[in-house]
LUMVEX-73616 format. One line per 8 residues: number of its first residue (from 1); their letters; for each residue x, y, z of C-alpha. Coordinates in steps of 0.001 Angstrom, whole numbers, plus 500000, padded with zeros to 6 digits. Layout:
# residues N
NUM = A = X:Y:Z; ...
This chain:
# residues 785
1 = XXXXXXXX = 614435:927174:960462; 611679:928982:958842; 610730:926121:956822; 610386:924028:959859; 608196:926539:961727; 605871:927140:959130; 605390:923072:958372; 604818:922394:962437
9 = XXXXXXXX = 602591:925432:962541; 600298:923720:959481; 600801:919865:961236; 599503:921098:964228; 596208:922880:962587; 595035:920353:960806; 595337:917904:963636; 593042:920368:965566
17 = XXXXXXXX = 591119:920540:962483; 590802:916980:962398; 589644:916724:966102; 587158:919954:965417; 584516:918032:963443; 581974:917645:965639; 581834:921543:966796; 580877:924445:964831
25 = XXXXXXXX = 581695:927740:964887; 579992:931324:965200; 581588:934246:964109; 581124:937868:962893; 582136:941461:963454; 580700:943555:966144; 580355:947748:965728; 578670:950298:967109
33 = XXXXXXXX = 575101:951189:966324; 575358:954448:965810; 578550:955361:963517; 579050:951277:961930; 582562:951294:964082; 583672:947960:964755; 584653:947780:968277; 588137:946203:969763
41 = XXXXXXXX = 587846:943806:972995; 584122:943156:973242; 583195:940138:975262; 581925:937468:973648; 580122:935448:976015; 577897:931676:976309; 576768:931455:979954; 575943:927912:979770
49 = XXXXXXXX = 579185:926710:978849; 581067:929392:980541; 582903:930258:977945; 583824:933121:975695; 586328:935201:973635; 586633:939067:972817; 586638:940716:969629; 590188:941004:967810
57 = XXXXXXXX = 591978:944554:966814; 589301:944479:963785; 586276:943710:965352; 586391:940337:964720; 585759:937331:966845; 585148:933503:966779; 584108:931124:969259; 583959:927166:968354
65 = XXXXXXXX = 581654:925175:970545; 579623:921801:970408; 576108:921925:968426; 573230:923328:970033; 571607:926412:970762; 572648:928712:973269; 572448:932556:974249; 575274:934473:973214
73 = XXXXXXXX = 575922:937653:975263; 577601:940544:973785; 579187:942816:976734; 581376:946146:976331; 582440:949133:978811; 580083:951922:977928; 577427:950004:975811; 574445:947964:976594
81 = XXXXXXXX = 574847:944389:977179; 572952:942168:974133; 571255:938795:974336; 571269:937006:971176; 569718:933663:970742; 571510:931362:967740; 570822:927921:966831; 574225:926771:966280
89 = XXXXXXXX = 573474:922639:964034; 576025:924144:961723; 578506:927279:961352; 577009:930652:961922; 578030:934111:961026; 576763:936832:962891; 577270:940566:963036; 576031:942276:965984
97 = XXXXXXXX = 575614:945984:966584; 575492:947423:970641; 573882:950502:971856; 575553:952964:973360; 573980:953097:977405; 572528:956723:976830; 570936:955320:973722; 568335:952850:975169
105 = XXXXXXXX = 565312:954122:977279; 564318:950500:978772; 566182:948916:981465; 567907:945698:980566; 568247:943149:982518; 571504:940865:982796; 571559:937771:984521; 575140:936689:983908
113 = XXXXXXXX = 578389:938942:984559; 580463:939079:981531; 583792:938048:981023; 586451:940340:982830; 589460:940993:980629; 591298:942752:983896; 591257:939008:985587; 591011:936650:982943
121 = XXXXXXXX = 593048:937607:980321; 596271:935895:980059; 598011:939493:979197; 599450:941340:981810; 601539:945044:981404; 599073:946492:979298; 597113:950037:979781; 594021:950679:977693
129 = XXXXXXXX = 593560:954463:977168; 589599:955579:977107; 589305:957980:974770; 586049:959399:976220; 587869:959746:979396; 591093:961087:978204; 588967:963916:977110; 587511:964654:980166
137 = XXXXXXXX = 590874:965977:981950; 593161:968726:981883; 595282:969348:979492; 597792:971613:978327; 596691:974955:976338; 593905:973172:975518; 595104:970333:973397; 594050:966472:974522
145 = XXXXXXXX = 597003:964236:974082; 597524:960862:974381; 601053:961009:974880; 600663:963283:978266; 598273:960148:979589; 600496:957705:978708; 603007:959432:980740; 600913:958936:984136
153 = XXXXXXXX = 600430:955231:983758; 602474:952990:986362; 605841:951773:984904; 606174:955032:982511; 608172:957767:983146; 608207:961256:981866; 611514:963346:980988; 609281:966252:982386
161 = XXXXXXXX = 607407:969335:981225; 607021:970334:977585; 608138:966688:975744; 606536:963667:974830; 609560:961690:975573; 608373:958540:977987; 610510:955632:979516; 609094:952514:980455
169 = XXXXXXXX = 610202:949940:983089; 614064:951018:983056; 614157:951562:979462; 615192:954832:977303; 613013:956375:975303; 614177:955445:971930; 613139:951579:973298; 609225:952580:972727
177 = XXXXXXXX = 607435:951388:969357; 605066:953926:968436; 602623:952708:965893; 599553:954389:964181; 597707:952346:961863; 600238:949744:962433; 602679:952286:960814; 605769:953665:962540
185 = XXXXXXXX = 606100:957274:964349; 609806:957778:964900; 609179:961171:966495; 605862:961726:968122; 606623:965378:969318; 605074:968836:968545; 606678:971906:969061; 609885:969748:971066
193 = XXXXXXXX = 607027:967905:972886; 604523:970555:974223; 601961:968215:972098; 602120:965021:970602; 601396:964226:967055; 597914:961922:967998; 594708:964284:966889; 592592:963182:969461
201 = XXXXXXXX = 589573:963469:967466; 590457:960842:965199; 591641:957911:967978; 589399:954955:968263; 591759:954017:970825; 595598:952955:972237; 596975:950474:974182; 600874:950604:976196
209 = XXXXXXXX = 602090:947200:976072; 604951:946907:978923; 605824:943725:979358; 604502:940174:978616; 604924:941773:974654; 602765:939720:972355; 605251:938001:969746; 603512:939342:966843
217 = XXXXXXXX = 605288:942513:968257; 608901:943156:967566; 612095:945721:967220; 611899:947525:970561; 613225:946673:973878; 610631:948295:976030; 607260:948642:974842; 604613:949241:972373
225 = XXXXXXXX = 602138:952192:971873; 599698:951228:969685; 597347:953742:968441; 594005:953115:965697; 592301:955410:963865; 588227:955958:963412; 586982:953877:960645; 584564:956890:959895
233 = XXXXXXXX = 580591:957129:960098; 579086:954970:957305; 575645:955442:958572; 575738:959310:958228; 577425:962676:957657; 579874:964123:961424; 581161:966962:961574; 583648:967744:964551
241 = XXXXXXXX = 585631:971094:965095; 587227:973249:967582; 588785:975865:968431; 591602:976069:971657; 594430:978230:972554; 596832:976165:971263; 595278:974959:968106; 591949:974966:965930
249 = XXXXXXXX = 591108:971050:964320; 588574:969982:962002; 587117:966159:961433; 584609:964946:958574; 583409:961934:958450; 580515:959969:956384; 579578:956929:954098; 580816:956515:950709
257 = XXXXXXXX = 578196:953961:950390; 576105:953055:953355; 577005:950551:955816; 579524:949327:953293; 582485:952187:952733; 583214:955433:954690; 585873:958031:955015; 587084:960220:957745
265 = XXXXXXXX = 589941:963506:956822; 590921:965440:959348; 593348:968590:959655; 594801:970321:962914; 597070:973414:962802; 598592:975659:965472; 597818:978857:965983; 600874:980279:967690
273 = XXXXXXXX = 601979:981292:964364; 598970:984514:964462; 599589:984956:968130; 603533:985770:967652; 602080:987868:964339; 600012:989680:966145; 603212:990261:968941; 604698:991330:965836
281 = XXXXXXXX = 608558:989609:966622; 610512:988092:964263; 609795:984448:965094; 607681:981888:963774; 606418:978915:965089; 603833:976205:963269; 602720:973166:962953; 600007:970922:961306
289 = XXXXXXXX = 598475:966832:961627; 596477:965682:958143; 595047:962416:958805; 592879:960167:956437; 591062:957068:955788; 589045:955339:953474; 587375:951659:954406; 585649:949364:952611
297 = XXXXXXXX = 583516:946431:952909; 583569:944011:950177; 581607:941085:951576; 581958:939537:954940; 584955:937675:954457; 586764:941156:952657; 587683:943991:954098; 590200:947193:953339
305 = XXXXXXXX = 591566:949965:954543; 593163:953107:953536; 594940:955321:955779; 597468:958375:955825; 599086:960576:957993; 601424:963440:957464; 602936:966122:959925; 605164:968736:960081
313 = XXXXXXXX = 607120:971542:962535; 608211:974534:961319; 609916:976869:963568; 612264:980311:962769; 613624:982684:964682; 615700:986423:964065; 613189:986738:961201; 614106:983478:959082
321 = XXXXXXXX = 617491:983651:959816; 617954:980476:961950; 614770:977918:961249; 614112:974272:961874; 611646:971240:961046; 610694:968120:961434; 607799:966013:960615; 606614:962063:959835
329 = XXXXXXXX = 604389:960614:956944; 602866:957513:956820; 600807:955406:954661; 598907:951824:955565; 596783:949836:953213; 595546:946630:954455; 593393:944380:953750; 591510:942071:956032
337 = XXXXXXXX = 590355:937886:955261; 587929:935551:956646; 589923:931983:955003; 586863:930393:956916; 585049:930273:960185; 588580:930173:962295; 590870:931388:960433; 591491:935542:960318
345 = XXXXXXXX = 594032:937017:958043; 595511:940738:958237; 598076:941540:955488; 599560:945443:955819; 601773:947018:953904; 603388:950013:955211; 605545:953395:954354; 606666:955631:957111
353 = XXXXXXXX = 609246:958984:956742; 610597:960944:958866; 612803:963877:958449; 614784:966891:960307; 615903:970186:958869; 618293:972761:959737; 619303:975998:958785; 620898:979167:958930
361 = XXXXXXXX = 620844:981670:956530; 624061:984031:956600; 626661:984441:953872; 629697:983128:955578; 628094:980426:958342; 625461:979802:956649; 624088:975977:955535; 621196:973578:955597
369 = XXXXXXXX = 621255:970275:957284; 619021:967539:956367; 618474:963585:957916; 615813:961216:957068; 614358:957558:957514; 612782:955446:955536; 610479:952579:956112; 608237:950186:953732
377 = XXXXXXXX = 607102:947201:955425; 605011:943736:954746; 603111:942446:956946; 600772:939038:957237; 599344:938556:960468; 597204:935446:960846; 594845:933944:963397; 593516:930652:964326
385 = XXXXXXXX = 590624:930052:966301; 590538:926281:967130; 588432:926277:969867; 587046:928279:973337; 589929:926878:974760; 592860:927212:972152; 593840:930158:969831; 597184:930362:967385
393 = XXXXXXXX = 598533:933392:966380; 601650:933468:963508; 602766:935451:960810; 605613:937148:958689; 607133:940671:959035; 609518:942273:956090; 610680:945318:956497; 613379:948031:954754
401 = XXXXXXXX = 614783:950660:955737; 617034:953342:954439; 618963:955700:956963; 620108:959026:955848; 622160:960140:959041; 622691:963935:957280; 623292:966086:954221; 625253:969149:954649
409 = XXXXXXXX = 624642:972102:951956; 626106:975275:951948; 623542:978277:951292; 625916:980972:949939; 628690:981232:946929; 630482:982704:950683; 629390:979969:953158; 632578:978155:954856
417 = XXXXXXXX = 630557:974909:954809; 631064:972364:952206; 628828:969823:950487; 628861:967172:952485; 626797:963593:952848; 627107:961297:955263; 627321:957902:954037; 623429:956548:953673
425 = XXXXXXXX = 623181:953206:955199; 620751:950258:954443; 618660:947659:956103; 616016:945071:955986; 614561:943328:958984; 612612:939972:958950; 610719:938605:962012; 608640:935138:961748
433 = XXXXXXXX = 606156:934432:964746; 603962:932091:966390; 601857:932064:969557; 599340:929470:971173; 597505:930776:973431; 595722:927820:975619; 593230:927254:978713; 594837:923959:980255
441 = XXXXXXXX = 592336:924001:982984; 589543:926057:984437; 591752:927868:986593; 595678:928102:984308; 596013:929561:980980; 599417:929164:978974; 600313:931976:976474; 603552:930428:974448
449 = XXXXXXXX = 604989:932022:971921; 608634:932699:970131; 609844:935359:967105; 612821:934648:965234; 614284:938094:964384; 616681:938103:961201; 618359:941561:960692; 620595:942610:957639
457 = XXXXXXXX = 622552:945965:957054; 622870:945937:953647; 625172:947959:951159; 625798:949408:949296; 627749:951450:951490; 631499:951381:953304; 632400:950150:956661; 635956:951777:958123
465 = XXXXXXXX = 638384:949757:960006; 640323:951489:962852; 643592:951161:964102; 641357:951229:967718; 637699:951467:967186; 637572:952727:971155; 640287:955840:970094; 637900:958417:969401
473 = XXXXXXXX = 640444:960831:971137; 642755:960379:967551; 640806:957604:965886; 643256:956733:963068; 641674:954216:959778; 643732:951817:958254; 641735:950257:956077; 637825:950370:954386
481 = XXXXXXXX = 635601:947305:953586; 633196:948307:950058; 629861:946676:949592; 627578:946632:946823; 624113:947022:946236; 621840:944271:948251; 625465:942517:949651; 625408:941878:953092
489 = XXXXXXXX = 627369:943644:955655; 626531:942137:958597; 623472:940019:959958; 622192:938883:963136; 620011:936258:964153; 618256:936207:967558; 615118:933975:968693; 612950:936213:971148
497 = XXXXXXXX = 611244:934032:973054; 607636:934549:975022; 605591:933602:977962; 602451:934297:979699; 600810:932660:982577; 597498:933140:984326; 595928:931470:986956; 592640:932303:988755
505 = XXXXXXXX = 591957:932241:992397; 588816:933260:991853; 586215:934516:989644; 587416:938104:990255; 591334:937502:991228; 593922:936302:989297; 597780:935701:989420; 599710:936764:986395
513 = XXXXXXXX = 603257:935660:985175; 604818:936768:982031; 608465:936255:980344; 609677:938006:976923; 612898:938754:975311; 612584:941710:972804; 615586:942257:970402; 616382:945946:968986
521 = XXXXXXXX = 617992:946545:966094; 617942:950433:965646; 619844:952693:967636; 619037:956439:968334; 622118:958746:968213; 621530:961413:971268; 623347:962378:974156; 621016:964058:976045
529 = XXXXXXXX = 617801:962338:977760; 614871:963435:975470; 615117:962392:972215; 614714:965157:969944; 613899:965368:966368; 617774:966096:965095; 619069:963340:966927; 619443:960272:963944
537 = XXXXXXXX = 619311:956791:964141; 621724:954190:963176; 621065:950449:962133; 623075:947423:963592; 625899:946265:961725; 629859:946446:961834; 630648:948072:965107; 626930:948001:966571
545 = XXXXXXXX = 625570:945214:967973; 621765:944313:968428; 620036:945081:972192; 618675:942513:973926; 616315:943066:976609; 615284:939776:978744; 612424:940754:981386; 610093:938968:983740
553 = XXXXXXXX = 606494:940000:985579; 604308:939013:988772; 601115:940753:989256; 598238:940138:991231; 594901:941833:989455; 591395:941808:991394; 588126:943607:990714; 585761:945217:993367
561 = XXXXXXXX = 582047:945618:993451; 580637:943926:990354; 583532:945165:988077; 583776:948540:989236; 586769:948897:990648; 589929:947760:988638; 592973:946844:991530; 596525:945338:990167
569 = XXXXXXXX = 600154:945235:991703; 602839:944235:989588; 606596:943711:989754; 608742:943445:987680; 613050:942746:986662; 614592:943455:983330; 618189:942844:982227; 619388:944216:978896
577 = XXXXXXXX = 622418:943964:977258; 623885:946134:974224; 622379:949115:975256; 624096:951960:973459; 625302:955161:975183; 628152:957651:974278; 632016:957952:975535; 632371:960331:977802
585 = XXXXXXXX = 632988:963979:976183; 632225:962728:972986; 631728:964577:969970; 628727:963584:968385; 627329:965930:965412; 628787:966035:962392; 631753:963222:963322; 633142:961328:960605
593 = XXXXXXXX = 634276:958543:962926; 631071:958361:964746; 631160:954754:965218; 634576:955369:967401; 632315:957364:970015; 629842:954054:970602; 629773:952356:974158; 627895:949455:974279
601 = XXXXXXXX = 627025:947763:977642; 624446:946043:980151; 621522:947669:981834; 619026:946185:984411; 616146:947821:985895; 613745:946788:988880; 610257:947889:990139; 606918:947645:991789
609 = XXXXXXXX = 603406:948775:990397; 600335:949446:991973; 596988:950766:990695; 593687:951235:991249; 590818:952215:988504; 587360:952849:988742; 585651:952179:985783; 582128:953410:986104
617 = XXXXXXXX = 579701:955887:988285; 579623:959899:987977; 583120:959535:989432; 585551:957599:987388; 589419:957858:987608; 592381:956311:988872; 595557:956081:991247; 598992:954794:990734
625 = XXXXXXXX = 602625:954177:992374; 605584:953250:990930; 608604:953106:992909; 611710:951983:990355; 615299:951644:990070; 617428:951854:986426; 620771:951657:986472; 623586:951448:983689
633 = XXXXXXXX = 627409:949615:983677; 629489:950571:980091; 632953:950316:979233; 633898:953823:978801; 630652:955711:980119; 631402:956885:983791; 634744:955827:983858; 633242:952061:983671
641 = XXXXXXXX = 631687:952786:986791; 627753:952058:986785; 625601:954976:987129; 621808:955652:987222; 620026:956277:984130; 619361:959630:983162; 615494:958713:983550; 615818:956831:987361
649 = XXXXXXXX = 612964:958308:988857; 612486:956184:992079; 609157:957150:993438; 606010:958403:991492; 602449:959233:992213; 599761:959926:989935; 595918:961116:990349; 593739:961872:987662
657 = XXXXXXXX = 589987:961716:988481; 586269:962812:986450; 583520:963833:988209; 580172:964142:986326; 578179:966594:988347; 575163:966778:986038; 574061:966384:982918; 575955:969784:981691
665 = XXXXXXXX = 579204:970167:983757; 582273:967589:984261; 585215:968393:986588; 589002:966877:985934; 591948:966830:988054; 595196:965754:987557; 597735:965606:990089; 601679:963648:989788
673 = XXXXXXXX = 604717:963559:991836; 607759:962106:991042; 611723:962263:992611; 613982:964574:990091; 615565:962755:987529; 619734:962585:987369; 621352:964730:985122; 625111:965371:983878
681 = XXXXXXXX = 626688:967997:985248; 630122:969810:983771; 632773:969797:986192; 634727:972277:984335; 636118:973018:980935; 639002:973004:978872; 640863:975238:976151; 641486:973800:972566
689 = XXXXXXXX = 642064:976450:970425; 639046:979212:970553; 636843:975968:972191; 635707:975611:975400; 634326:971806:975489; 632767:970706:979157; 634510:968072:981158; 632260:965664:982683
697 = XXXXXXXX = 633859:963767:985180; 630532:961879:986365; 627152:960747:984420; 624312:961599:985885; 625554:962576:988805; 623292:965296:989963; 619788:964943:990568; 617353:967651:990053
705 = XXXXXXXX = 614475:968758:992660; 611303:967110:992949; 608600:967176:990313; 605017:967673:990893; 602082:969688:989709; 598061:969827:989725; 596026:970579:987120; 592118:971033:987299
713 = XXXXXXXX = 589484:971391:983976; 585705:972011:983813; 583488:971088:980713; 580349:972180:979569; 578722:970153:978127; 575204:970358:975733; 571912:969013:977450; 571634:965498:976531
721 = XXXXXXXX = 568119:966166:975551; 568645:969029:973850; 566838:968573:970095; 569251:970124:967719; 571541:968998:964978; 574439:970827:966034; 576112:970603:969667; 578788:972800:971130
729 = XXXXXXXX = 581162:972075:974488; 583402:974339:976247; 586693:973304:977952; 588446:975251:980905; 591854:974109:982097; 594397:975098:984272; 597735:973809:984188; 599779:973998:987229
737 = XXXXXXXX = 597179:975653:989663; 599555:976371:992168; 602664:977705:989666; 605347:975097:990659; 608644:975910:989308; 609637:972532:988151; 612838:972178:986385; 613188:970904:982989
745 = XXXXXXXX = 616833:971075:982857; 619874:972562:984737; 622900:974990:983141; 626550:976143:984110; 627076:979904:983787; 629870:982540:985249; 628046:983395:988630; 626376:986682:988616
753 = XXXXXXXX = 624977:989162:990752; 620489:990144:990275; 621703:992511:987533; 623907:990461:985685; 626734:991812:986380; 629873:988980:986424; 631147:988422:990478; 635018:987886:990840
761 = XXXXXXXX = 637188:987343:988254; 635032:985294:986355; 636264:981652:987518; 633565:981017:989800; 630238:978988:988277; 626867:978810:989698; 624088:976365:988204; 621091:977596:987141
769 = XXXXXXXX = 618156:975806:986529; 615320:976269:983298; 611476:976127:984025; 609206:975962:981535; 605385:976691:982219; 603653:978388:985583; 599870:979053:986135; 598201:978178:982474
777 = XXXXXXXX = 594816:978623:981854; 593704:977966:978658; 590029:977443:976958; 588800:975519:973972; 584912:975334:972101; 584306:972504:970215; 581389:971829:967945; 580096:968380:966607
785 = X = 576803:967787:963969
């Protein structure tokens, strides 16, 4: 199969190859002016043939068209709009650098609109997060995070206050591929989620894929958050810093040699750590983000790239006693080539980590727990430009993985725990791709594309076989499979096919329909609804079998007013099968016969989508509704009866808005509503021994109280014509202006009278709901020279 793919995909390029003689192509890299950045999704324009393209990921673009000469306009959000004339008898390579708008004193004048990604794009589903405007609104003690904008997009759902946790269209968290330099995050949380592991200093920007999934995408069911770093200045030496309530950041960036290599490093730390030392208690609670990056430019047709990341949690409490961590390292080196005019390689190779920590120090309970994943992956992404009209995209993914589910040590000679591993279990994951993306007329353009996912557990390792593998009650083994190094345990084959289709109605409306099957083949091992950093993940294999998620998308998108005003209403229906979920009452940490406990079953999920976005203007902002239905039917969960998801919020509203009042201040609000999420109740409990387990009786059976909450910030911002190297900005927020008690989760407890004194005998229960943060005003300075 893969030899067949990659012949048809070479047949078919050289007959368009073949057919291509009598065009020629221009190509280049666009950046900006001022820091050498090359900028993602500029428009690419040729009025007089009405026809364009948009820079790739990398700045890159190409646009094959017949001889002649022509003016080439150069268009991007934020940045003045450049003419450029270019005699095009032969192939041309040209870079351009655009001015920001603040930059240029004369007026310029356009005569054509540029091209309008919103409407003609063939991809639907897909959020681009400003980062300029991000930073404009309130935020939580101070910190800007992606993550907590992500959560207020239509489609996305939040678990609530104080997590990054997000579910999108109907599926669970663990269903969302988050990616930083193309490298994987499998936890994305700070301090349980208060702030997200993105420094948003260093983001040159992120996109939330949620349907239509480009095939070069693969391994979740839901969607894909992908986030790029800065290159770095390589015109001149930046310094940014600041200092906020929650945390204090630093970012330098400058040329190694200019206008050819650069670097950016930048460090953020916490300080809650000197806060609770100053409180003087007994707990502790840290974190830090290190990223880095080094690029170079060899030549126009080489490029490379160097990037880290590395982050880690540490949190204690009773003086040391009882302490936990968690934190993610990656690594990306990859290396960018022009094979000629049309054709754009990327080739990445990857390393990702991520580890958990436990412990309690005491001389007869005491031990340390430890999990871990491992990634290193291979990537070679290439792209075909054949014409205005036509554009491939196909390439090869490797990956391996190594799951370490948990080591158990004990930390005394007196400790009752004993040494104890968890089996480690293996992996590698291969997906092959190709797209054609292809305008068949003026007014319908046909995105096509398929991934053939091949997925191996691998030994060594040992798989038991159960007398029942549904007993987990008294599962009972009666036999054990070995395998050795590199031998196959199981492996699954799926083809995930893909589908996009646009058609224009007009020059600023479009209709948009879009197919994709994504295939999963990891498997998060939680039972609660956010996933946290000691929950582990297992691979497919014996007993688990791959997700499948099949969905489809209609969406009307128009723009208002010259481009102004971004409108869109989508809809949406996604059926998924192999989810994984837990028995009920099962017994999940440190179980032997874990695999006994899976339930594996179907899951659909329904919804509508409607936003509007203003783009531009002093006030910028937008407003979203989702209303959406998830619902879940496994053997085993629920009594087999089908329940809602524990993240089936049906209606939400969200507000955020910027309002530039002068040249010094900027006003944010947020504001978002959403119907209480279910949660699992305990019906009672049960004696065994000196345990008290719950008894559940139904999932997600109880839903909690509405959620909603404003939030309001005010920055101050330098004169732009102030004539100084250095430039400093003050933030106000205020989160939850009018102290909403939302709840982030809901407890069982004897019931009890104001003092705490037990009522009765002791038999009666009340619930009792946790809230996390009131009225929060925080304040941050930052600096930049």
């Amino acid at each position: 199969m893969t030899r067949f793919l990659v012949v048809t995909t070479m047949l078919v390029l050289a007959g368009f190859m073949a057919r291509s003689q009598d065009k020629v192509t221009l190509n280049g890299y666009v950046k900006d002016a001022d820091n050498g950045e090359e900028l993602i999704g500029v428009t690419v324009y040729i009025p007089e043939l009405k026809a364009g393209t948009a820079t790739n990921a990398y700045g890159f673009y190409s646009i094959t068209v017949p001889k002649g000469t022509y003016e080439v306009q150069y268009s991007f959000i934020g940045y003045t709009i450049q003419n450029v004339s270019v005699d095009m008898k032969s192939d041309v390579s040209r870079n351009i650098e655009l001015a920001g708008e603040a930059q240029i004193i004369n007026e310029v004048e356009i005569s054509e609109k540029p091209l309008d990604e919103n409407v003609v794009s063939v991809q639907m589903s897909k959020n681009t997060l400003n980062i300029s405007q991000v930073k404009k609104l309130p935020t939580l003690f101070g910190e800007v995070d992606i993550i907590k904008n992500v959560q207020m997009l239509p489609g996305v759902i939040s678990a609530g206050e104080g997590t990054s946790a997000f579910f999108v269209r109907g599926g669970g968290g663990d269903q969302n591929l988050i990616l930083i330099d193309e490298a994987p995050i499998y936890d994305a949380s700070h301090l349980g989620g208060m702030v997200s592991v993105f420094n948003a200093d260093v983001i040159k920007e992120s996109e939330l894929y949620k349907g239509g999934i480009p095939s070069r995408f693969g391994g979740r069911l839901s969607s894909i958050l992908e986030v790029r770093t800065i290159d770095g200045n390589n015109k001149r030496l930046g310094v940014t810093a600041g200092v906020g309530t929650m945390a204090s950041r630093v970012m330098i960036e400058a040329p190694i040699k200019k206008e050819r290599s650069s670097f950016v490093l930048s460090g953020r730390t916490s300080n809650l750590g000197m806060y609770l030392k100053a409180a003087n208690t007994d707990n502790s609670i840290n974190f830090y983000d290190l990223n880095g990056k080094v690029n170079w430019r060899a030549n126009n047709k080489n490029r490379f790239f160097a990037s880290a990341y590395t982050g880690r949690d540490k949190i204690s409490f009773s003086g040391g006693d009882i302490g936990f961590g968690w934190g993610n390292t990656t690594g990306t080196f990859r290396w960018n080539h022009l094979f000629n005019e049309r054709l754009f390689s990327n080739t990445t190779l990857i390393a990702s980590n991520f580890d958990y920590l436990f412990e309690i120090k005491d001389p007869v309970q005491g031990f340390r727990w430890k999990s871990s994943l491992q990634e290193v992956s291979l990537k070679n992404d290439l792209t075909y430009f054949a014409n205005v009209d036509n554009e491939f995209t196909f390439g090869y993914h490797l990956s391996g993985r190594r799951f370490s589910p948990a080591t158990i040590e004990p930390n005394s000679d007196e400790s009752i725990f004993q040494h104890t591993v968890f089996d480690k279990m293996y992996a590698l994951d291969h997906g092959l791709y190709i797209s054609n993306q292809r305008k068949l007329t003026d007014a319908l353009t046909l995105d096509l594309g398929v991934r053939l996912s091949i997925f191996q557990n691998m030994g060594p390792g040992k798989v038991y076989l159960y007398e029942d593998p549904k007993d987990n009650a008294d599962p009972t083994r009666i036999d054990s499979l070995q395998f050795k190094s590199w031998e196959s345990v199981k492996t699954y084959a799926n083809l995930e096919p893909r589908l996009g289709l646009r058609y224009s109605v007009s020059e600023t409306q479009s209709v948009k329909f879009s197919y994709n099957r994504m295939v999963q083949n990891t498997h998060l091992v939680a039972a609660g609804t956010v996933p946290l950093p000691f929950n582990t993940w297992s691979p497919s294999g014996y007993y688990l079998k791959p997700q499948l998620a099949d969905q489809v998308a209609l969406g009307y998108f128009q723009n208002l007013q010259d481009n102004m005003y971004e409108a869109s209403a989508e809809i949406y229906y996604k059926n998924s099968q192999h989810v994984t979920d837990f028995a009920d009452n099962a017994e999940i940490q440190l179980n032997k016969n874990l695999t006994t406990e899976y339930r594996q079953g179907r899951a659909w999920a329904y919804g509508a989508e409607f936003m509007v976005n203003k783009k531009e203007g002093r006030l910028t902002g937008m407003v979203s509704y989702t209303w959406s239905k998830a619902q879940r039917k496994i053997d085993g969960v629920n009594a087999g009866r089908t329940y809602a998801a524990n993240y089936d919020r049906r209606n939400v509203v969200n507000i955020n808005a910027a309002f530039e009042l002068n040249d010094k201040w900027t006003f944010g609000g947020a504001f978002t509503y959403s119907t209480g999420r279910p949660t699992t109740v305990p019906s009672g409990k049960y004696e065994y021994g000196t345990y008290h387990p719950d008894v559940v009786t139904e999932r997600n059976g109880y839903r909690l109280p509405a959620f909603h909450r404003l939030d309001l910030s005010a920055t101050l911002n330098p004169r732009k014509n102030l004539n100084r190297k250095w430039k400093g900005q003050w933030v106000f927020s205020i989160y939850n202006v009018y102290s909403r008690k939302n709840a982030f989760t809901i407890y069982t407890r004897t019931k009890q009278d104001k003092d705490g004194n037990v009522i009765g005998d002791g038999t009666v229960k009340e619930a009792r709901m946790v809230y996390l943060f009131p009225f929060m005003p925080s304040v941050t300075y930052n600096i930049k020279f």
